[in-house]
C-alpha positions as CSV (number, residue, x, y, z in Angstrom):
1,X,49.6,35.9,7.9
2,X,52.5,33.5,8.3
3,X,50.4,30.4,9.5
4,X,47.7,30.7,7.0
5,X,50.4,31.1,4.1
6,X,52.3,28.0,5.7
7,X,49.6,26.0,6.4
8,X,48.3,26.1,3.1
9,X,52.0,25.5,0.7
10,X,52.3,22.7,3.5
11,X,48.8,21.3,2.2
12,X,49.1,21.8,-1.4
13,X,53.0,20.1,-1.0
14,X,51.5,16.9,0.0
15,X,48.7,16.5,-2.4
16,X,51.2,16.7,-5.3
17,X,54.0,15.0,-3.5
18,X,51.3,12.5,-2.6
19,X,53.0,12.0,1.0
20,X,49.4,11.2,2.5
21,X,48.8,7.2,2.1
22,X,45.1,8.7,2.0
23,X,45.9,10.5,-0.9
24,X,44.2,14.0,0.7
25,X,43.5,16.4,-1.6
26,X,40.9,19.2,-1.4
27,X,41.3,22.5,0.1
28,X,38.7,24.2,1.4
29,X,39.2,28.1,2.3
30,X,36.4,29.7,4.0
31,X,36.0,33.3,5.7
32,X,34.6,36.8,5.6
33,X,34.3,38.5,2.3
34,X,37.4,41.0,0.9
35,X,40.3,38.8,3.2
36,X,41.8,37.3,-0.6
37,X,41.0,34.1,-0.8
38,X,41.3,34.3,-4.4
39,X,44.3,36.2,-4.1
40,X,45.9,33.2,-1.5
41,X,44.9,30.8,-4.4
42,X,46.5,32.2,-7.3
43,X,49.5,33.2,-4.8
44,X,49.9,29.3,-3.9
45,X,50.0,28.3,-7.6
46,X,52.5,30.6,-8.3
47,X,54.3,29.8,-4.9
48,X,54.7,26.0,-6.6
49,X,55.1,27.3,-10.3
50,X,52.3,25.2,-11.3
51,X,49.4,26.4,-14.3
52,X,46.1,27.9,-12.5
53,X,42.8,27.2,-13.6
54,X,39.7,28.8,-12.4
55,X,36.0,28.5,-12.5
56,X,32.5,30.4,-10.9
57,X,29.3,29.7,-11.7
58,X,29.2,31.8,-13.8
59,X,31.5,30.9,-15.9
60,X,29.6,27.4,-16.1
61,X,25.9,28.2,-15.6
62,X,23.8,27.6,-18.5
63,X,19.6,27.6,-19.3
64,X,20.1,24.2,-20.9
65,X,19.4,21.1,-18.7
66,X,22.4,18.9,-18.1
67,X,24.6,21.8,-19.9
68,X,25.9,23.3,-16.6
69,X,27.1,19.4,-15.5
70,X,28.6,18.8,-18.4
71,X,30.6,21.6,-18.4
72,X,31.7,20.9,-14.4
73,X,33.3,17.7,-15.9
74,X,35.0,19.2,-19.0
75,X,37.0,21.4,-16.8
76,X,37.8,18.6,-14.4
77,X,39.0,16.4,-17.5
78,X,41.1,19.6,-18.4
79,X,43.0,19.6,-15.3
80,X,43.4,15.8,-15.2
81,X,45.0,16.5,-18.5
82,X,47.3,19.2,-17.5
83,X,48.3,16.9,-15.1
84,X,50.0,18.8,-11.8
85,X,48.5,22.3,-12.0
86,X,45.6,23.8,-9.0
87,X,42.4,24.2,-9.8
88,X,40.2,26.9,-7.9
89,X,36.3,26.5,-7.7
90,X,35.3,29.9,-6.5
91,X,31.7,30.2,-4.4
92,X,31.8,26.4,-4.3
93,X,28.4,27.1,-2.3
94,X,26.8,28.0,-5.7
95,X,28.4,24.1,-6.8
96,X,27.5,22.0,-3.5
97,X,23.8,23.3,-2.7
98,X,21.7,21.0,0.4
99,X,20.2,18.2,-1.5
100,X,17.3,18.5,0.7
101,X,13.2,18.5,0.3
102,X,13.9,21.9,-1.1
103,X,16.5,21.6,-4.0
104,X,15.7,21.9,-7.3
105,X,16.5,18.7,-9.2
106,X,19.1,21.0,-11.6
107,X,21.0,21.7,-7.9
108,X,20.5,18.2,-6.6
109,X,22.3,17.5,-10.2
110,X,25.3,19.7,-10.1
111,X,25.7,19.1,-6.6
112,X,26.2,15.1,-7.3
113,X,28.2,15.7,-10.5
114,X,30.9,17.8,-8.6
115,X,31.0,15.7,-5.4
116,X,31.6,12.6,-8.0
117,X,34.6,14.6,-10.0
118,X,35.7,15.9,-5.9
119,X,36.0,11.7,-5.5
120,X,37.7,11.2,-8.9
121,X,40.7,13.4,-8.5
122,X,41.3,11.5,-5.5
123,X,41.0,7.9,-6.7
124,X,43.4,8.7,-10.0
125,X,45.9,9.5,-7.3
126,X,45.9,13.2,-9.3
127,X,48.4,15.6,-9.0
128,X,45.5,18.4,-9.4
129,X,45.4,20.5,-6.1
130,X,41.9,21.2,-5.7
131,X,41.1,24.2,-4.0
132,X,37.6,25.5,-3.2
133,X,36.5,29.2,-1.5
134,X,33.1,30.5,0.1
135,X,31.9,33.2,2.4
136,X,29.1,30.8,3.7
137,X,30.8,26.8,4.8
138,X,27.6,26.5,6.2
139,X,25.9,26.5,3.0
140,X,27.5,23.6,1.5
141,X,25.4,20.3,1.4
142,X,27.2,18.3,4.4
143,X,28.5,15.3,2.0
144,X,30.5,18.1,0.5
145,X,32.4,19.3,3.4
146,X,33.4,16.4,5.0
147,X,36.4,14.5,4.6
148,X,37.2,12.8,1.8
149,X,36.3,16.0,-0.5
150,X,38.0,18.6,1.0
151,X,40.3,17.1,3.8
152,X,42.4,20.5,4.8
153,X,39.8,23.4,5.7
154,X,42.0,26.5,6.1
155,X,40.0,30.0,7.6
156,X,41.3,32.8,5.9
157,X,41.0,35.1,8.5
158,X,41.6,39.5,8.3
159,X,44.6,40.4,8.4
160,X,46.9,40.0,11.2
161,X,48.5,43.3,12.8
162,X,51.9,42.6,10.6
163,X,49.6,42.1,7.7
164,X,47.5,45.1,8.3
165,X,50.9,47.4,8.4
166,X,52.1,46.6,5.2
167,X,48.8,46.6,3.5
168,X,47.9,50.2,4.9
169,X,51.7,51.1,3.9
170,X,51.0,50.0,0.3
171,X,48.2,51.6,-0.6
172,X,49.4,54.8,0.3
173,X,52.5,55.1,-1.3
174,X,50.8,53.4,-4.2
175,X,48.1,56.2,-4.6
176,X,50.1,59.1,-2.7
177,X,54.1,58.5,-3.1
178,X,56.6,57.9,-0.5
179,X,56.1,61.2,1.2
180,X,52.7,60.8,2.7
181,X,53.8,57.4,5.2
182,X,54.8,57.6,8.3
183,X,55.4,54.2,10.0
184,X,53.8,56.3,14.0
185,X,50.3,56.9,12.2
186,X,49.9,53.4,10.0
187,X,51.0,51.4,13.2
188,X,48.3,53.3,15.0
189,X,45.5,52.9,12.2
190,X,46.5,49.4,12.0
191,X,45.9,48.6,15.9
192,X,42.8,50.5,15.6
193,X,41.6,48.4,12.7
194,X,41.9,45.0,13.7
195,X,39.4,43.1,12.3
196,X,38.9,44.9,8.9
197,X,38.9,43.6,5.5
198,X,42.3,43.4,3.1
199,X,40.2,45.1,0.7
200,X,38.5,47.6,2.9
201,X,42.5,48.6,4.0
202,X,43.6,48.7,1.0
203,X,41.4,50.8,-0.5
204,X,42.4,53.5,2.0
205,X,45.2,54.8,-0.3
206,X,42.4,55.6,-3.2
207,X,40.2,58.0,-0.5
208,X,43.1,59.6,1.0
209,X,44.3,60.7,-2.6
210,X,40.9,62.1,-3.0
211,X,41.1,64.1,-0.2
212,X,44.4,65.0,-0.7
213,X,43.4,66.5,-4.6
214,X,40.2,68.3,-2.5
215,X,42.8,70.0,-0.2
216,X,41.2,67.8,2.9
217,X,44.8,67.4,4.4
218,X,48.2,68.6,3.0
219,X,51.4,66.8,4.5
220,X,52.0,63.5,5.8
221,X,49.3,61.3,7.0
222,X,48.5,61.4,10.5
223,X,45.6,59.3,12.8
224,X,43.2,62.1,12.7
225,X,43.1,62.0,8.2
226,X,43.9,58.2,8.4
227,X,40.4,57.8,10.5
228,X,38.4,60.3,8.3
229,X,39.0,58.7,5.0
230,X,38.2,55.5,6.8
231,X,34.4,57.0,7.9
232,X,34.4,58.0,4.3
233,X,35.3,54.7,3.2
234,X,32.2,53.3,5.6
235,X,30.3,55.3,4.0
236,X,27.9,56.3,7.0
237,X,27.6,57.1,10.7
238,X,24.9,54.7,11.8
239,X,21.6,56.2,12.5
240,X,22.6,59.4,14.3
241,X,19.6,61.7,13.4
242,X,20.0,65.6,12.1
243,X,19.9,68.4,15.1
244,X,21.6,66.1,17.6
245,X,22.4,68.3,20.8
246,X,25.5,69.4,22.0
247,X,26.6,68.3,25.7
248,X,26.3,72.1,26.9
249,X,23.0,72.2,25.9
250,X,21.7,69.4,28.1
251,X,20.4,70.3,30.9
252,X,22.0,67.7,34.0
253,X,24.0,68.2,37.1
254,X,27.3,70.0,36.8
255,X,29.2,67.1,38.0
256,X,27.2,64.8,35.5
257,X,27.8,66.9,32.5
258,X,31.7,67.2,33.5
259,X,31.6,63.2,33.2
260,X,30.1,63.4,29.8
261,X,32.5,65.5,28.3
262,X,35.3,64.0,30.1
263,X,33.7,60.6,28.5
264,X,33.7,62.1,24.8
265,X,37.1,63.7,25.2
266,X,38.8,60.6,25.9
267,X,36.7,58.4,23.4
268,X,38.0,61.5,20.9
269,X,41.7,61.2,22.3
270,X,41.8,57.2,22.9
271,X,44.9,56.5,20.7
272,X,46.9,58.9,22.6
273,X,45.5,57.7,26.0
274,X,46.0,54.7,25.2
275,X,49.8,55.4,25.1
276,X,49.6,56.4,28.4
277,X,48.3,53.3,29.9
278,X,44.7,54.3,30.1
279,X,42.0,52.8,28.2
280,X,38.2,53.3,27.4
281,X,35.5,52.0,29.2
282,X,33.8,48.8,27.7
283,X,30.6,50.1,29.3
284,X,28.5,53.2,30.7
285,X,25.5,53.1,32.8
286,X,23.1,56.2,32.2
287,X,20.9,56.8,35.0
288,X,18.2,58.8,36.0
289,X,14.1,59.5,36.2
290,X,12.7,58.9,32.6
291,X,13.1,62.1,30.3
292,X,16.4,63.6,31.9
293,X,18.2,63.5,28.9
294,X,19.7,60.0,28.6
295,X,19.5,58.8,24.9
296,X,20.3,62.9,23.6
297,X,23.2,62.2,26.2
298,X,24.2,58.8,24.5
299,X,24.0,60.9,21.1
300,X,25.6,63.9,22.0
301,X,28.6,62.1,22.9
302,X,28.8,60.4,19.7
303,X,28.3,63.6,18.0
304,X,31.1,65.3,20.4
305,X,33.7,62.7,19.7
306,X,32.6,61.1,15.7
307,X,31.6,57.7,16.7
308,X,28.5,56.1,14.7
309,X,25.8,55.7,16.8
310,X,23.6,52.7,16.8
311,X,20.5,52.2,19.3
312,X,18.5,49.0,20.1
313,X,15.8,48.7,22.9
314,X,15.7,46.1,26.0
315,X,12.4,45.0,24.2
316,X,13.9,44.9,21.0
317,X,16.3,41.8,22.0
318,X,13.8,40.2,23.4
319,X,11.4,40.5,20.6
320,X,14.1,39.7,18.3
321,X,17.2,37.5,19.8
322,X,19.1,37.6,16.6
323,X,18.9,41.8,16.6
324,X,21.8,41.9,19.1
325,X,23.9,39.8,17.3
326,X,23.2,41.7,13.7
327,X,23.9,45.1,15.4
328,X,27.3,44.0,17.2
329,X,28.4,42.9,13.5
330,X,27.4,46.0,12.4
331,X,28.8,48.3,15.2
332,X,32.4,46.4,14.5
333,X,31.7,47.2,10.8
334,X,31.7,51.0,10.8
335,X,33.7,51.8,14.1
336,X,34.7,53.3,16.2
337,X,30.8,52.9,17.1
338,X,28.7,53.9,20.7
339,X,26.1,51.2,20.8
340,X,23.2,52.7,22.7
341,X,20.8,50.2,24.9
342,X,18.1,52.5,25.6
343,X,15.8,51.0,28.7
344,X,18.4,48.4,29.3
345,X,16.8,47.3,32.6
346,X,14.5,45.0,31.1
347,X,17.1,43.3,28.8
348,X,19.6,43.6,31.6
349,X,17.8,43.1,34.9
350,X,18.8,40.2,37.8
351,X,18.2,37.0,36.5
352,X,17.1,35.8,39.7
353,X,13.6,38.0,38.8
354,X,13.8,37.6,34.6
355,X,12.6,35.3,32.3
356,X,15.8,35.9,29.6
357,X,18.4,35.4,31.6
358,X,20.3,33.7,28.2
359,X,19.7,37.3,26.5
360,X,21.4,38.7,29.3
361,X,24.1,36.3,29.5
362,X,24.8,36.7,25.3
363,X,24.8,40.7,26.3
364,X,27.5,40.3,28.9
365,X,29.7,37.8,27.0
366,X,29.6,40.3,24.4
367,X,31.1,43.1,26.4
368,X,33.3,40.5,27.9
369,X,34.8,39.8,24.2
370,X,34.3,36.1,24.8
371,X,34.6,35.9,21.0
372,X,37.3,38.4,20.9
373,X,37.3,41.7,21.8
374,X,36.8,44.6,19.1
375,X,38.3,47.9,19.9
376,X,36.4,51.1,20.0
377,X,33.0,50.2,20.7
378,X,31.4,51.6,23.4
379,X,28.6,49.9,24.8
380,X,25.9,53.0,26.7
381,X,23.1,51.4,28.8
382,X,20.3,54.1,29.7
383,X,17.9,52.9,32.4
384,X,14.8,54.6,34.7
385,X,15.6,51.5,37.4
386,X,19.0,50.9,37.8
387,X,18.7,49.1,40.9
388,X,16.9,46.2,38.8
389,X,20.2,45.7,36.7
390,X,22.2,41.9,37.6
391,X,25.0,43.0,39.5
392,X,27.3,41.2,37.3
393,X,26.2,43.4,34.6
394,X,27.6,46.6,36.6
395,X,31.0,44.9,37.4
396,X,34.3,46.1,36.4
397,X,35.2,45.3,32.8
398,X,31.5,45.8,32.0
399,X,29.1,48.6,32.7
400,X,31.6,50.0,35.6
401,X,30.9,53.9,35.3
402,X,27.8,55.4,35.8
403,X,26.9,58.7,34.7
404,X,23.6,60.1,36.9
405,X,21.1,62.5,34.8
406,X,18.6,64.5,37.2
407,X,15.6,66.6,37.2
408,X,17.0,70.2,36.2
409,X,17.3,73.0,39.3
410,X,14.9,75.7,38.4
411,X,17.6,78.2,37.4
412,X,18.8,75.5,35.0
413,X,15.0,75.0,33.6
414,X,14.9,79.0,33.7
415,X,18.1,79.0,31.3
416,X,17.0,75.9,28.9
417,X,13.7,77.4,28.0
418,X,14.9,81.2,27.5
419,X,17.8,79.2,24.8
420,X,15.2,77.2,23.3
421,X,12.3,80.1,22.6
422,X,14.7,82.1,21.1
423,X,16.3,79.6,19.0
424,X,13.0,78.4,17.8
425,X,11.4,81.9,17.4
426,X,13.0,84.3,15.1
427,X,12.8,88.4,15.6
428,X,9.0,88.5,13.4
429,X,7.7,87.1,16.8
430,X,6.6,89.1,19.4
431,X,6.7,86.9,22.9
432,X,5.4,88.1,25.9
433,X,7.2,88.4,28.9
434,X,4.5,86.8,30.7
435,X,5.0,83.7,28.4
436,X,8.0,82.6,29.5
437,X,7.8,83.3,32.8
438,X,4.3,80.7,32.9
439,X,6.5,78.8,31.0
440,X,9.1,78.4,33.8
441,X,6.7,78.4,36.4
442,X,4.7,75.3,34.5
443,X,8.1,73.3,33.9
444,X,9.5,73.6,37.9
445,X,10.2,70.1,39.1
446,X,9.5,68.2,35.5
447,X,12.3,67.2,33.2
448,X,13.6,68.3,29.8
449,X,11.8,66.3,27.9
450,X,8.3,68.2,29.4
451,X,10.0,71.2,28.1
452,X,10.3,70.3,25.0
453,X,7.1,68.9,24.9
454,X,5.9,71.9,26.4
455,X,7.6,74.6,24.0
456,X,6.4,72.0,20.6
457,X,3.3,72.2,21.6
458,X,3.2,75.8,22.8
459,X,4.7,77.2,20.0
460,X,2.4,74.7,17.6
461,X,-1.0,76.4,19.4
462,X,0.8,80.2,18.1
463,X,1.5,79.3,14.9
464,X,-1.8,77.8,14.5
465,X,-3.4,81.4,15.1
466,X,-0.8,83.4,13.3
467,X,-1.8,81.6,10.3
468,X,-5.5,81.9,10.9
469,X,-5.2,85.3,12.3
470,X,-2.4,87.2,10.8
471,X,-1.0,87.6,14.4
472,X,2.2,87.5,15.1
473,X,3.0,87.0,19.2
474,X,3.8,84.0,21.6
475,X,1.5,84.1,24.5
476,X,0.9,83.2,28.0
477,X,-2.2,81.6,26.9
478,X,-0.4,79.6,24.3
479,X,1.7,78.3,27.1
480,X,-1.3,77.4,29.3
481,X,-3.2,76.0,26.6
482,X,0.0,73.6,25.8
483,X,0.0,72.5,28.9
484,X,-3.5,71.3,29.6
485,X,-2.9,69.4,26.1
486,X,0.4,67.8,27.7
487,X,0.4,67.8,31.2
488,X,-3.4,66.6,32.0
């Protein structure tokens, strides 16, 4: 984090060397939650051995009226008494609220009392580096982030790669010794984690000693442990539901399912493949006549090779523009990550024919990384009508492969339905021969979403009668009987 750390001493050396004829002073550091702002603050006091001072709002806030004011300008006068020391203001967003239509007079209040005590440490030509810190800039009333109250605004971005190294290398000696770091593995977590929180990495060392005491892993770390105790660490998978199917239970061409596997193996392996000058796809095109299989496809392959999973519709970004952006942030949150755009034709079709052509364009600029590039997160588009898609969605560096699900050939139909009854019906049924083979004869041409259908609903109508009947058999009349109630 060299330019951050140099930016900042530069900043704070020239408010107390008072080198600026403007007499700047205020620095504002801003950024995603966990990156140690607080922690660059105290560091830079203790970088110019000067004394430290710091307030919240809650260390101020009072019932009283005027009380909370009052105390903003004691600890103001405090540092002007020290004389050269730094005083933080943490959350300064909970200090500067809008003074619009909206504010409550208390805020309006407190927001004008600190902007006037902002102004006063710059007109006693004071020696008190100011420095402020919020998650939300936006937030602030716009009188209290221009210049003139805080004229150096410094992002305190994650950690850079060099930064993410040593972080990763101190927590786990910290919490496991010498023994368990291997500079191969951390170097590798640490590319794979770009974007993550200082404390989100540093906390690593903590879950990898509790997996370590729960006989988890034994020996020295490696990528496989490092990106388990990081899932733990997330503390979820997305919204991959219970049952999800394995690849070589869908039913799709040969060829197809070959790609799918090959497609999970190498999302799996992408570390290693990555060493050998390949690297993932940003996108994969599904394809194929509705029910074929395409979102248990999407999830099986996130299942195969442990990636969260997160699904949003076409019709869900158009109902809702924001959605795409909240689920991006989320997918970089808990990756590595599939992010599943089930009936993507009508979100992603040519722009020439669509009315949200800007949703399609925010889409592709997200694949494109236009505001940087997050690895491992896979974007899957399912659609019915892929000749509908813009072609410039289907481009390289976008949605490039294509993996084609089909109607199943009979004898794979014949196969699927035989699996499924007996998984679903234990040895206290009794199922005619005759079932199944209406069963097959019913499903010939239709897709594996009729079969399930078919075998719910089926199966539903025989448990129905064994309950009212103390029967105990699965029927061809069952069968039938399901299928006028889904097929007509």
């Amino acid at each position: 984090m060299d330019d951050t750390k140099s930016r900042l001493l530069r900043s704070a050396r020239e408010i107390i060397e008072g080198a600026s004829k403007a007499h700047r002073n205020g620095i504002l550091l801003f950024g995603e939650p966990g990156n140690g702002k607080t922690l660059f603050a105290e560091a830079l006091a203790g970088e110019l051995d000067v004394p430290f001072l710091s307030i919240s709002y809650g260390d101020v806030a009072s019932k009283w009226i005027n009380e909370t004011p009052a105390k903003v300008k004691a600890v103001f006068s405090e540092a002007r008494r020290i004389g050269t020391c730094l005083l933080f203001i943490d959350e300064i967003d909970s200090f500067i609220k809008p003074r619009d239509g909206n504010a409550h007079s208390m805020d309006r209040d407190l927001t004008n009392v600190m902007l006037t005590e902002i102004v006063g440490l710059r007109s006693t030509k004071s020696n008190v580096v100011l420095v402020s810190a919020t998650n939300f800039p936006e937030g602030l009333d716009d009188a209290g982030k221009r210049e003139g109250r805080f004229d150096y605004k410094i992002e305190i971005p994650p950690p850079d790669l060099a930064a993410r190294v040593a972080l990763l290398w101190r927590s786990i000696t910290d919490e496991l010794g010498d023994g368990f770091a291997q500079p191969e593995p951390i170097t590798a977590l640490a590319r794979r984690w770009e974007g993550f929180s200082a404390a989100r990495l540093t906390a690593l060392g903590g879950q990898l000693r509790e997996m370590h005491r729960d006989g988890k892993f034994t020996g020295t770390l490696t990528l496989e442990v490092g990106m388990q105790a990081m899932r733990l660490l997330q503390g979820r998978k997305g919204r991959l539901p219970e049952g999800v199917k394995d690849i070589t239970e869908i039913i799709m061409p040969d060829a197809s399912r070959g790609a799918l596997r090959n497609l999970a193996y190498r999302m799996k392996e992408t570390e290693n493949l990555e060493k050998l000058g390949s690297t993932l796809p940003r996108g994969v095109l599904f394809v194929g006549p509705p029910g074929t299989g395409k979102t248990q496809g999407a999830m099986a392959t996130a299942k195969a090779s442990n990636f969260a999973f997160l699904k949003i519709t076409g019709a869900d970004i158009i109902a809702d523009p924001r959605s795409w952006d909240r689920l991006y942030r989320e997918a970089c949150d808990i990756r590595p990550c599939v992010v599943f755009i089930d009936e993507a034709d009508g979100i992603l079709q040519d722009r020439r024919h669509s009315g949200h052509g800007m949703l399609t364009e925010k889409i592709l600029d997200t694949l494109d990384g236009a505001s940087g590039r997050t690895p491992d997160v896979l974007f899957i588009a399912a659609s019915n009508y892929h000749h509908r898609i813009d072609a410039a969605a289907v481009r390289s560096g976008r949605f490039d492969e294509k993996i084609v699900f089909d109607i199943p050939t009979n004898m794979a139909m014949s196969t699927y339905v035989q699996a499924i009854l007996a998984n679903k019906l234990d040895d206290a049924w009794k199922v005619e021969p005759e079932a199944v083979i209406q069963m097959i004869r019913l499903l010939c041409g239709r897709t594996i979403a009729d079969a399930d259908a078919l075998v719910r609903e089926a199966i539903t109508i025989a448990a129905v009668r064994r309950m009212r009947e103390r029967t105990a058999d699965f029927r061809a009349a069952d069968v039938i009987l399901g299928a006028q109630s889904i097929f007509s």
